[in-house]
C-alpha positions as CSV (number, residue, x, y, z in Angstrom):
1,X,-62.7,-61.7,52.5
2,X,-62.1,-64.2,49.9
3,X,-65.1,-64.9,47.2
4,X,-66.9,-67.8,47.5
5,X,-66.9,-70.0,44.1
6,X,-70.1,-72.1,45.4
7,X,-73.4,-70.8,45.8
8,X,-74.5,-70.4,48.8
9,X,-78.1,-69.1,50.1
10,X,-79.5,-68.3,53.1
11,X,-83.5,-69.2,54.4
12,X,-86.0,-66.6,54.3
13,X,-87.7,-65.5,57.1
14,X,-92.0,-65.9,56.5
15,X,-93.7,-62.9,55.0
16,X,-96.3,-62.1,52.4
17,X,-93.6,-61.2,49.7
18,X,-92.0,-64.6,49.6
19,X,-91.5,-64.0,45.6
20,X,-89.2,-60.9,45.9
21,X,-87.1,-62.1,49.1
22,X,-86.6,-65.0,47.2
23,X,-85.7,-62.9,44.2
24,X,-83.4,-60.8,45.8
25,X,-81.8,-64.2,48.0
26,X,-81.8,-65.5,44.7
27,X,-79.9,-62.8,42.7
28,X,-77.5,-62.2,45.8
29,X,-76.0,-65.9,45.8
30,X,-76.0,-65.8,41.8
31,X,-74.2,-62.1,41.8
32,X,-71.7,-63.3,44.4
33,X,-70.7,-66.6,43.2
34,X,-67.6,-66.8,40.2
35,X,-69.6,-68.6,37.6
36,X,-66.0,-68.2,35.8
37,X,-64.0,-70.5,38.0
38,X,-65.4,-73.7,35.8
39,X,-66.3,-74.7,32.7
40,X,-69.1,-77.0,33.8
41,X,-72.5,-75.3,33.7
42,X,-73.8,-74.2,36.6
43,X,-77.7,-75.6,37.0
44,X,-79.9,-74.4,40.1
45,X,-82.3,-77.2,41.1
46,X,-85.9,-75.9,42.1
47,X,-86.7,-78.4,45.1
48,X,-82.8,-77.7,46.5
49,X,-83.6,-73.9,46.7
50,X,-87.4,-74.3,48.1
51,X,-85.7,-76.2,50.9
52,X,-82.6,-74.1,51.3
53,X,-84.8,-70.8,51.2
54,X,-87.2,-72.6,53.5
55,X,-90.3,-71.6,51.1
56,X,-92.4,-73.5,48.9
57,X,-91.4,-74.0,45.0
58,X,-93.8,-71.5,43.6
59,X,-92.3,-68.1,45.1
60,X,-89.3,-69.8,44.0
61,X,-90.4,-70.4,40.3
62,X,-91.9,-67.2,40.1
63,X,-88.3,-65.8,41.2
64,X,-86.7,-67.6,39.0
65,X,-89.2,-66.4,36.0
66,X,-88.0,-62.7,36.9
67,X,-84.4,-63.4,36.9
68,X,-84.8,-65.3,33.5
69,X,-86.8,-61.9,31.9
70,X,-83.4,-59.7,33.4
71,X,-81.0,-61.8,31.7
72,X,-79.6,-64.2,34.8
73,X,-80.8,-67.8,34.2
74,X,-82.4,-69.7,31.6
75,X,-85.3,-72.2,31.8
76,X,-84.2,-75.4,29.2
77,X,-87.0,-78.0,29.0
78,X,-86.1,-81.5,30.9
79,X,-83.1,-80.1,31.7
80,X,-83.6,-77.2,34.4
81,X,-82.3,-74.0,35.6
82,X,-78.8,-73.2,34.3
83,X,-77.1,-69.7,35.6
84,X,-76.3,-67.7,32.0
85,X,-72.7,-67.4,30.9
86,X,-71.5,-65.1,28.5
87,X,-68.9,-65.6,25.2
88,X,-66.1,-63.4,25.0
89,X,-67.7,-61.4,22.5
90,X,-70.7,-60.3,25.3
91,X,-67.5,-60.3,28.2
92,X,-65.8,-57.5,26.5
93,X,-68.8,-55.5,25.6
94,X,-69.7,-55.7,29.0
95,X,-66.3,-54.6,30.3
96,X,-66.8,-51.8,27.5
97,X,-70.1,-51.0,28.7
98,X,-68.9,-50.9,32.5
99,X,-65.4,-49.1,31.8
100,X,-67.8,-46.1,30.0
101,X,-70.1,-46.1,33.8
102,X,-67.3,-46.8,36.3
103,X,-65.3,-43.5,34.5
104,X,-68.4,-41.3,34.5
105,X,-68.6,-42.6,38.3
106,X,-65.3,-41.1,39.3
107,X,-65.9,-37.4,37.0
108,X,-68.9,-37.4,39.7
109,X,-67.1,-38.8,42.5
110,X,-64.9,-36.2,42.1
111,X,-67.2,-33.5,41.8
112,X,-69.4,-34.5,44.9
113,X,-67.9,-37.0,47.4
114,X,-66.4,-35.2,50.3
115,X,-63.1,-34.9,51.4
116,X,-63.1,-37.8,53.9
117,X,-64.7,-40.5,51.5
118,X,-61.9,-39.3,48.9
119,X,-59.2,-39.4,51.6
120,X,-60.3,-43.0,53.0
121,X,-59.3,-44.9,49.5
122,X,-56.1,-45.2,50.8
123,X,-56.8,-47.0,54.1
124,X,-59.6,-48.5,52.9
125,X,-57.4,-50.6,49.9
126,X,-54.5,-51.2,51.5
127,X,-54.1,-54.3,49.3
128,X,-52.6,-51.9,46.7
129,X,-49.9,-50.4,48.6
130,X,-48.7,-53.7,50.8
131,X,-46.4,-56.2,48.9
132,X,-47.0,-57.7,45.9
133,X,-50.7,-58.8,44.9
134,X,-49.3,-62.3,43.9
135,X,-48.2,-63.0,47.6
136,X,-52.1,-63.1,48.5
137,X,-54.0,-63.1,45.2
138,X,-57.2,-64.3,46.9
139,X,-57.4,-60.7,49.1
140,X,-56.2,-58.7,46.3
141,X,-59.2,-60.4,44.2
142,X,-61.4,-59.1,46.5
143,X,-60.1,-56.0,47.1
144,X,-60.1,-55.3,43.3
145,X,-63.5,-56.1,42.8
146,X,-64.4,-53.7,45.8
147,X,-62.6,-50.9,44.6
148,X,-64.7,-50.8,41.2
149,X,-67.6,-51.0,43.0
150,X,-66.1,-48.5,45.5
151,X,-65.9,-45.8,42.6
152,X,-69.2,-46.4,41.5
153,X,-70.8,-45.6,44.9
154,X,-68.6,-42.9,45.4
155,X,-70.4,-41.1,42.3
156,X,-73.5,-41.2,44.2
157,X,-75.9,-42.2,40.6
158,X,-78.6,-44.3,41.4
159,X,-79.1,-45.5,37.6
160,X,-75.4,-46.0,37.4
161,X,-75.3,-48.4,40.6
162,X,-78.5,-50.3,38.8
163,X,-76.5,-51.0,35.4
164,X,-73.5,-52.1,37.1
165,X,-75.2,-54.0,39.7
166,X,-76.5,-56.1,36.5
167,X,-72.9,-56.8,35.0
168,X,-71.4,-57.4,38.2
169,X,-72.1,-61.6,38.2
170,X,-69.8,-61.6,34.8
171,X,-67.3,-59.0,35.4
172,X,-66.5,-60.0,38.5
173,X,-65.6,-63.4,37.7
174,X,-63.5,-62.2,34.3
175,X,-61.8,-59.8,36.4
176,X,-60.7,-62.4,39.1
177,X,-59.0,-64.8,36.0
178,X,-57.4,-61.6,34.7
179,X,-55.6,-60.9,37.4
180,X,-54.1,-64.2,37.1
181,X,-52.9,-64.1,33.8
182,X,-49.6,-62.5,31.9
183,X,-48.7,-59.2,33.8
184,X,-52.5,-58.1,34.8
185,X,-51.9,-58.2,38.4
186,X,-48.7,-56.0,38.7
187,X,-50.4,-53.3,36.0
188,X,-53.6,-53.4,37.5
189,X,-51.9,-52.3,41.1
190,X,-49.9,-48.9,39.3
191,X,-53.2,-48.4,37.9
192,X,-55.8,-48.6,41.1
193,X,-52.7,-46.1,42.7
194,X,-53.0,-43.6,40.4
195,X,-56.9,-43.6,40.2
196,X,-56.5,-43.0,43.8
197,X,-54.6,-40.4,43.0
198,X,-56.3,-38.9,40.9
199,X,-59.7,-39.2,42.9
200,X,-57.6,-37.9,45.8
201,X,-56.8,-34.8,43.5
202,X,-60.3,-34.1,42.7
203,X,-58.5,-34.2,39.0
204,X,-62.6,-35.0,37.4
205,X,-60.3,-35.0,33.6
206,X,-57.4,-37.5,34.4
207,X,-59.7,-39.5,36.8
208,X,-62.3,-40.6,34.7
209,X,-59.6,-41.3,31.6
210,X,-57.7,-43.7,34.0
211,X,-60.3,-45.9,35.1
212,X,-61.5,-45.6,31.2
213,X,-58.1,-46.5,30.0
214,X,-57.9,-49.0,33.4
215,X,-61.1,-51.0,31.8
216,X,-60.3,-51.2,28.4
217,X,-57.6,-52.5,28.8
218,X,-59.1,-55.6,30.9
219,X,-61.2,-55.6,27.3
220,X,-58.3,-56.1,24.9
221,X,-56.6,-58.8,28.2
222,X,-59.9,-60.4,27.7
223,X,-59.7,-60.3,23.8
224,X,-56.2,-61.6,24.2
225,X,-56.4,-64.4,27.0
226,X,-60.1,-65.2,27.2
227,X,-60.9,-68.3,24.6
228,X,-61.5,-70.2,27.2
229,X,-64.8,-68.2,27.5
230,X,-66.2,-70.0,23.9
């Protein structure tokens, strides 16, 4: 599956909660699209959504209001709706922030998942073990991005899944443009393999310090490649 770079919404079906279906419509097509790929800001227009989303403008607003209060969009007078970006500053403490989770995830992950999910990584990512990720960049992209998110189910914490949910719209996007820059892509595969590894090992010490180590070092790539972000 290759990521969209648009965003793209779907109509809601009528109901009595119009404001949280649009809300979570809302947040779905803003999570999902790379708000990274451009430097142009991205502004959502009020009427386009009411008519995409087949709803009025208030549930829409009201939506929108929520989504402003969690730190997703901001409201800028005579100007509209623009999705928030992040400087590099905020991009690495996020990666920071997510690296501490996403480690923690795998410790639990490899305390509680069972023996199948564990044993599935392998077929389930076969991205990592297939050629090189620079002969289909696009599915590797994906599959990267699934593989963190992967880890972070398979360490079954609700509040863990919330929090990374929340930095998911800008890591996402930064992890995609790392893995086109300097030797990201090649390190990153030797890296997902031994996580596997290690997860496959049930090794709770040397799991959660690779994907620690695997994050922070996106951090200092970030540090090092991303001035594009200011």
């Amino acid at each position: 599956m290759v990521e969209s770079t648009t965003f793209q919404i779907k109509p809601l079906a009528a109901t009595s909660s119009l404001r949280a279906l649009a809300y979570d419509a809302l947040k779905e097509a803003i999570t999902n699209m790379n708000i990274y790929s451009q430097r142009d800001e991205v502004r959502l227009d009020e009427r386009k959504l009411s008519q995409d989303l087949g709803v009025s403008r208030t549930p829409v607003r009201e939506a929108l209001t929520v989504l402003e209060q969690e730190g997703f969009v901001r409201f800028e007078a005579r100007r509209g709706v623009f999705v928030i970006k992040k400087s590099k500053k905020e991009i690495v403490a996020m990666i920071q922030a997510w690296s501490a989770l996403e480690s923690m995830a795998a410790r639990l992950a490899c305390e509680s998942a069972t023996d199948e999910q564990l044993r599935c990584l392998r077929e389930h990512f076969p991205e990592f073990y297939e050629g090189r990720p620079t002969d289909h960049m696009d599915e590797y992209s994906d599959a990267n991005i699934r593989f963190h998110q992967k880890i972070i189910s398979l360490g079954g914490c609700d509040v863990i899944q919330d929090i990374t949910s929340n930095l998911l719209m800008h890591v996402r996007g930064i992890r995609n443009a790392a893995l086109r820059q300097g030797d990201r892509a090649a390190n990153s595969i030797k890296e997902h393999v031994e996580i596997i590894q290690a997860l496959e090992a049930r090794d709770a010490d040397r799991a959660e310090r690779l994907v620690r180590e695997h994050g922070l070092g996106l951090a200092r790539h970030v540090e090092k490649y991303g001035d594009y972000l200011d």
